[in-house]
N, C-alpha and C positions, 0 to 999 in steps of 0.2 A: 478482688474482682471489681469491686463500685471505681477504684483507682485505672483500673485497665479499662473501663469503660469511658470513663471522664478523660483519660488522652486518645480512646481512640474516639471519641467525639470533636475533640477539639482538631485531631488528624484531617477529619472531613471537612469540619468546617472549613480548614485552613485548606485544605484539596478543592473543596469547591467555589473558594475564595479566588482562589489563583486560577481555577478554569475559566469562571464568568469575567475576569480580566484578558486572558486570553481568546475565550471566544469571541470578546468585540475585539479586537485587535486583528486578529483573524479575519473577520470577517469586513473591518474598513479596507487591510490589504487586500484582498482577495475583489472586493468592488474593482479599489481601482483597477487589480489587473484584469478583468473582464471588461472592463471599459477602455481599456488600451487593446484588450486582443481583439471585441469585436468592433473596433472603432470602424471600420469599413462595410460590415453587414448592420441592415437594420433590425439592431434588436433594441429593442424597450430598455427600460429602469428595472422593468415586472421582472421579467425573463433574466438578467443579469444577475438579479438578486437570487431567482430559484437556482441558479448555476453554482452562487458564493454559496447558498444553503449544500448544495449538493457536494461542494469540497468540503467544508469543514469538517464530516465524520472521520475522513483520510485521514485529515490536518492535524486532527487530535489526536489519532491511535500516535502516528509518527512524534506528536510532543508528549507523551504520557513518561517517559523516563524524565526530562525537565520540570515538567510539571509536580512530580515525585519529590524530586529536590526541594525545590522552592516551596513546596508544603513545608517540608520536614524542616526547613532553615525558619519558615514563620513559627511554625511552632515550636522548637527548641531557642530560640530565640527571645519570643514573648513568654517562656517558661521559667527562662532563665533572667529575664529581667524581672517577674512578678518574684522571683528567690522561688518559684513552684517545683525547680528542682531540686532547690538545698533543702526543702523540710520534706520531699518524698526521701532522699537519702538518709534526712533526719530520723527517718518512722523506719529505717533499716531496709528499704528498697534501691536496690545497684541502679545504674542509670541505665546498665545491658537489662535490665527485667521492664526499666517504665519504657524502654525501645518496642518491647515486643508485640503491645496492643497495636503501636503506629503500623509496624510492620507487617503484622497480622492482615491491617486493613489494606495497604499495599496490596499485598496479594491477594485478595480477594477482589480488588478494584482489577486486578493484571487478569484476574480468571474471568470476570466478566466484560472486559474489554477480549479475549479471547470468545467468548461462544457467544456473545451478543456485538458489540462493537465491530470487531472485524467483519461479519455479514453484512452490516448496516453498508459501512466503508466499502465494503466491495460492490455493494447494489448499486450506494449512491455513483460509485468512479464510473461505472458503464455507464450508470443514464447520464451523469454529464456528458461524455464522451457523444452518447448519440445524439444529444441536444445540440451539443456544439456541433457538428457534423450535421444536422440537420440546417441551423442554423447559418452555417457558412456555405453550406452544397445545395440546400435543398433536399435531401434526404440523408439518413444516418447511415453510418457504413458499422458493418462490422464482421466481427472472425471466431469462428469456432472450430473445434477439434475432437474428434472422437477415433473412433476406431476403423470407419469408412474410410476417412484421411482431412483433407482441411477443407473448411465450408467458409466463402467469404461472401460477403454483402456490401454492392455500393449502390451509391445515388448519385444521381445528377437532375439537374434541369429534363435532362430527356427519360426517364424514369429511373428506375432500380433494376438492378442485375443479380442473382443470383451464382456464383461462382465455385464448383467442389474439384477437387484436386486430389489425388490419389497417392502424391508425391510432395514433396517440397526439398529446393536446395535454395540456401542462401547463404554464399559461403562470401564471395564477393557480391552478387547481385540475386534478386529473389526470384527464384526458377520453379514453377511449378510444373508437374509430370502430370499425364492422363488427365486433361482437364476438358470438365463441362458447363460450357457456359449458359442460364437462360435470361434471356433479357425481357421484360416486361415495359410498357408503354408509359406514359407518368398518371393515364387512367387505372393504370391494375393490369391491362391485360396482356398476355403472355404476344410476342411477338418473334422470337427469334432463338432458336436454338444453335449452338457453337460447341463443336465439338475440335480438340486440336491435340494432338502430342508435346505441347509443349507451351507455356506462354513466359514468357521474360518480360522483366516489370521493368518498364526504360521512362523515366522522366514525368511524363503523365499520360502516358499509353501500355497497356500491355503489347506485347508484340508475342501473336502467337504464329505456330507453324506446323505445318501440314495441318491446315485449316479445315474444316467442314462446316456451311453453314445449312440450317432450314430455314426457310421462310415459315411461323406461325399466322398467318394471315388467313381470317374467313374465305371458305371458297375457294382454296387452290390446296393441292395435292402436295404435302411437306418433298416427299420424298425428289416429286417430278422434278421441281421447284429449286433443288437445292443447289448447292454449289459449292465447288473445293475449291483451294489456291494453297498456294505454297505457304505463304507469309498473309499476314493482318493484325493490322492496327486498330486497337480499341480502347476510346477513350478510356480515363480510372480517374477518380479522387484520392487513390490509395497512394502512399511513399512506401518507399523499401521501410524506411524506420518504423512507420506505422506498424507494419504486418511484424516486422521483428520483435518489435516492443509487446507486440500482445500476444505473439506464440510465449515467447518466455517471457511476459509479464502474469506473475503471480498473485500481483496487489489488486487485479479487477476478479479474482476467484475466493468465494465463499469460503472458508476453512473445513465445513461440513464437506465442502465439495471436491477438496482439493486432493485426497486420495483416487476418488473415482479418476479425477484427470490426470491424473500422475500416469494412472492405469492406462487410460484411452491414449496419453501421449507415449509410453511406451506400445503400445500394439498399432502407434500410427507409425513408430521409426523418429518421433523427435527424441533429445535430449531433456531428461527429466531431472537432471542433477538442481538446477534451478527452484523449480517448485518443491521438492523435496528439503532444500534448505532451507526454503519459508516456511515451509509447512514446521520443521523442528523447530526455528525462531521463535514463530507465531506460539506454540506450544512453553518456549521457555520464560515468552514475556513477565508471566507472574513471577518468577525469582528474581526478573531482570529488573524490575519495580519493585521488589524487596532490597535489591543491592543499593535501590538510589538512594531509597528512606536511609540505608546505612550509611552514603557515602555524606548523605547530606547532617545526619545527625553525629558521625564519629568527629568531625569539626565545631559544632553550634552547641553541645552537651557541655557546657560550660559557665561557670558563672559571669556575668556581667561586669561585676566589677575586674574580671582580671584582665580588662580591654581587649584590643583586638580583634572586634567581633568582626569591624569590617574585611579585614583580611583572612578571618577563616572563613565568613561566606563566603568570598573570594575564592578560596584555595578548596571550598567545597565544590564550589559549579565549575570548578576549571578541570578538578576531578571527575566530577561525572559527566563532564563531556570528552575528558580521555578515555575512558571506559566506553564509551557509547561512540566513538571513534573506532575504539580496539572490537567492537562489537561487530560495528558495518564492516570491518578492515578484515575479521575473521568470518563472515558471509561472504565474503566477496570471496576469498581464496577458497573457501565452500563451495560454490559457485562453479566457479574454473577449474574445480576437480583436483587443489591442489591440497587439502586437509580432507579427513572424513567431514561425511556432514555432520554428526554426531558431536564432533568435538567444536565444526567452526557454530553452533548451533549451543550449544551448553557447553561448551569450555568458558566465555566471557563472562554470562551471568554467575554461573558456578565460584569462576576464581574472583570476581567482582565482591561476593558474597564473604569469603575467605579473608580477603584484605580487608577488608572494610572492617570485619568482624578483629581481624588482630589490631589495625587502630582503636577501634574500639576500648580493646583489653588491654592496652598498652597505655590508652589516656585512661582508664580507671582505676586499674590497678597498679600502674607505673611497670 
């Protein structure tokens, strides 16, 4: 027990060795690219910095399988040059048994990057998102989904708009059905209601049809007031990719949250193959940061003197980035509906697990 303690100690230290290297690394990149993207709005040093602060929870969940590696190669590494491996084998401990405290702690790090980490990452991606939108337009734009049907939000210079949709097609171009528009002034107050059968997102106007407008203005009768047309044009900040990337974008949704929407996007008529598959991913992570600790220690469990260390670190991270290749590779066919989710979701961490475990047993036992 004091032995399985003392490597999963050293697992951490050696994990949180390799984080604090990466999070500055992380975080010079991520300047500069906030300083090249808003090199044309004026924004501060201050503001740029809270933006890099605001990626990096993403930045980490997405590096926490590399990061797994590169622990587990410092520590079987510096275990095996101190000879700390040869005298635990000496006292009758297999190298499969001093594996299991690292790995233990592996997954433990992958469960709480699941119910804490991921929330974070998902808070922090939308507030950038509106910052930088506030940032570049003058106000944030944004999109939500329930059961009523699509609710969007933009700004401009001329205020904020409020936009709900009963419909969506976006097969070539983004087609919202039964849409109502209300538009508010850049003081707050409400000015104009727009009611249309149909709006099509062309370049950077909606283009809606069979129009209805109301005038909101003190003092005048909406109704009297109002006025149809066939066709109208209305400014947006919005792109067709924007609106696409956050209906099936899964990475700015809380994991806690991510069944409710599942739900709402089925009873709105979208496609929920997507979130569904993050949602099992996100779930499998902890095995899948157990598999790296294997992939990375069935290489580096070795003595020092038998050389070639640099080449099995080598043949370690080229492994676990085929695996974390074959991961993305088997979500993605998940995705497009062309595997269960089930299996593109826990098929990779599962068989990652498997191999790694008969390397393993094959460098110990021959």
């Amino acid at each position: 027990m004091i032995l399985d303690l003392y490597f999963a100690r050293k697992f951490l230290q050696s994990f949180l060795l390799i984080l604090a290297v990466f999070l500055t690394l992380i975080s010079l990149i991520d300047v500069i690219e906030q300083i090249r993207s808003f090199s044309s709005a004026d924004v501060g040093l201050a503001r740029l910095a809270v933006l890099t602060l605001l990626n990096v929870p993403a930045a980490i969940k997405e590096l926490l399988p590399l990061l797994m590696i590169l622990s587990t190669i410092l520590l079987f590494v510096g275990l095996a040059r101190s000879s700390e491996l040869v005298v635990t084998r000496a006292a009758g401990r297999s190298g499969i048994r001093a594996l299991a405290a690292p790995a233990l702690v592996a997954f433990l790090i992958g469960i709480l990057a699941v119910t804490t980490l991921n929330p974070i990452a998902a808070a922090t991606a939308n507030r950038y998102q509106q910052l930088a939108d506030t940032y570049r337009t003058g106000g944030p734009s944004a999109l939500s989904l329930s059961g009523e049907g699509l609710w969007l939000r933009q700004g401009g210079a001329q205020g904020q708009s409020v936009i709900h949709a009963t419909g969506y097609g976006g097969a070539d171009a983004v087609v919202l059905y039964g849409v109502t528009i209300l538009s508010y002034a850049a003081g707050g107050g409400p000015v104009r209601r727009i009611a249309a059968g149909s709006a099509r997102l062309e370049q950077e106007d909606w283009v809606l049809s069979d129009v209805k407008v109301w005038p909101l203005d003190s003092g005048r009768n909406p109704e009297a007031a109002s006025e149809t047309h066939d066709t109208m044009r209305l400014p947006t900040t919005l792109t067709p990719d924007r609106i696409r990337d956050s209906i099936g974008r899964p990475t700015g949704v809380s994991i806690y949250d991510l069944p409710e929407t599942i739900r709402s996007l089925r009873q709105a008529g979208f496609a929920t193959t997507k979130h569904e598959v993050w949602y099992q991913v996100e779930l499998a992570r902890p095995l899948f940061l157990m598999a790296m600790v294997l992939v990375g220690a069935a290489f580096t469990m070795r003595h020092a003197r038998f050389g070639g260390t640099g080449i099995a670190v080598l043949t370690a991270v080229m492994l676990g980035f085929g695996l974390y290749f074959v991961r993305n590779f088997a979500q993605i066919l998940g995705e497009n509906g062309q595997i269960p989710v089930a299996l593109a979701a826990w098929g990779p961490p599962i068989a990652s697990i498997f191999l790694t475990l008969g390397l393993l047993l094959h460098a110990e036992d021959g």
